[in-house]
C-alpha positions as CSV (number, residue, x, y, z in Angstrom):
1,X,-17.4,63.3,7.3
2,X,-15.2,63.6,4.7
3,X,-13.8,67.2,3.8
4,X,-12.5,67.7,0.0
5,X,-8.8,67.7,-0.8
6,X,-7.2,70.6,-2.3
7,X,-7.3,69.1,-5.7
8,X,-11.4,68.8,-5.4
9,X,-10.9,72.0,-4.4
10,X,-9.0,73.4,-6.8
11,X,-11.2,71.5,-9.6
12,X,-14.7,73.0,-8.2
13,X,-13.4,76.3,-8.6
14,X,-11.9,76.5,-12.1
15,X,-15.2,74.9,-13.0
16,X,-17.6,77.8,-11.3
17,X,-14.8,80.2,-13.1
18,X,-15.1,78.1,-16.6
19,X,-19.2,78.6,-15.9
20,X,-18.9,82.4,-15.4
21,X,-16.7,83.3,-18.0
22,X,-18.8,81.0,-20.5
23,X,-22.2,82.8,-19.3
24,X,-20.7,86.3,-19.6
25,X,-19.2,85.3,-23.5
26,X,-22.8,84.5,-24.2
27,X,-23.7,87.7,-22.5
28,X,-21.4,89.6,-24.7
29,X,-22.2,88.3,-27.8
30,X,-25.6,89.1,-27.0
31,X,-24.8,92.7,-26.3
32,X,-26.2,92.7,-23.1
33,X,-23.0,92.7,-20.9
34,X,-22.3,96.0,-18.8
35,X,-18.6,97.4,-17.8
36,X,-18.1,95.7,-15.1
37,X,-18.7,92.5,-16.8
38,X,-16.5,93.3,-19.6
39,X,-13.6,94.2,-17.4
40,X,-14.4,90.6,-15.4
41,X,-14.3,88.6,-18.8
42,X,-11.6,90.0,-20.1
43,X,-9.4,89.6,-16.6
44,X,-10.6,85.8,-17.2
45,X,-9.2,85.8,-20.5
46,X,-6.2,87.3,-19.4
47,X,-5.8,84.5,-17.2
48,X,-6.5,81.6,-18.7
49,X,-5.6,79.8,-22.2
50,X,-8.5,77.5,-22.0
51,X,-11.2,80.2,-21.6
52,X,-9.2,82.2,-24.7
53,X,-9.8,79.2,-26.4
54,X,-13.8,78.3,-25.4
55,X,-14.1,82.2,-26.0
56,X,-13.1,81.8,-29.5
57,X,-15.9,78.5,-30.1
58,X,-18.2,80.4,-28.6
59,X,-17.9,83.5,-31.0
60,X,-17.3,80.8,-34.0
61,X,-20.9,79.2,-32.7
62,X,-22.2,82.8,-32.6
63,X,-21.1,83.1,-36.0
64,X,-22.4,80.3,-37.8
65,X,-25.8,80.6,-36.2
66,X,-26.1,84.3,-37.6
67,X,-25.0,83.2,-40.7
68,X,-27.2,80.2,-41.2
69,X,-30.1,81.9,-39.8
70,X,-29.9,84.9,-41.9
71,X,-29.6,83.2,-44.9
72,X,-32.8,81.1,-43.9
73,X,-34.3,84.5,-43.8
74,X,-32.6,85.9,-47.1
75,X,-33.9,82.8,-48.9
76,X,-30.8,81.3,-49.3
77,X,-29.2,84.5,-50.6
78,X,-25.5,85.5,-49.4
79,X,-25.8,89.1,-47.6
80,X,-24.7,91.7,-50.0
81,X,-21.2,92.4,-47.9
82,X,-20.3,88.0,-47.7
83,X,-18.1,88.0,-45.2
84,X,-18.3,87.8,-41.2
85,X,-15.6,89.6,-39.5
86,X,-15.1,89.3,-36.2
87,X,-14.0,93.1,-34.9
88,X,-17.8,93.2,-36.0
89,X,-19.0,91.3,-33.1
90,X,-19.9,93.4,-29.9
91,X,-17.7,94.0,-27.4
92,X,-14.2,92.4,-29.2
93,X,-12.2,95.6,-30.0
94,X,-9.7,95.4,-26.7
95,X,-10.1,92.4,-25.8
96,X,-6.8,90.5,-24.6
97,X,-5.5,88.2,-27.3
98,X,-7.7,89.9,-30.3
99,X,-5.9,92.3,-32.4
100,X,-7.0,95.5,-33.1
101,X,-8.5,95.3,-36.9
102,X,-7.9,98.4,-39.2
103,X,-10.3,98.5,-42.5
């Protein structure tokens, strides 16, 4: 029986990590992420450049399905404000790398 080197290893885990951190964004931007998973996400963020930058596709994804979506349901019409900003978005104010946004 062959046992895994510390590479395989290595590889398996920051895959389960990049998995977790991916399933809580989604759980964030669907507003249904508790404390203690926004303290865990944002320690991953901390961490890691790569999960910064998946974060950031993932809230861009978010975005453009809102905004296409809603303006399937405004008949094509722009919402009255036009613009998407992202200190909008549940959960970003704090968050490691994303500053703080003063209107």
């Amino acid at each position: 029986m062959n046992l895994p080197d510390k590479n395989e290893m290595r590889h398996a885990y920051a895959v389960l990590q990049f998995e977790e951190a991916e399933a809580l964004i989604w759980d964030l931007l669907d507003e249904t992420l508790d404390e203690a998973g926004v303290a865990r996400l944002s320690k991953l963020l901390e961490e890691d450049a790569a999960l910064r930058s998946r974060f950031v596709e993932c809230v861009q994804l978010h975005v453009d399905l809102h905004e296409h979506f809603g303006q399937q349901t405004l008949g094509g019409k722009q919402p009255s404000s036009g613009e998407t900003v992202l200190s909008d978005l549940p959960g970003l104010a704090g968050l490691p790398g994303f500053p703080t946004v003063i209107q």
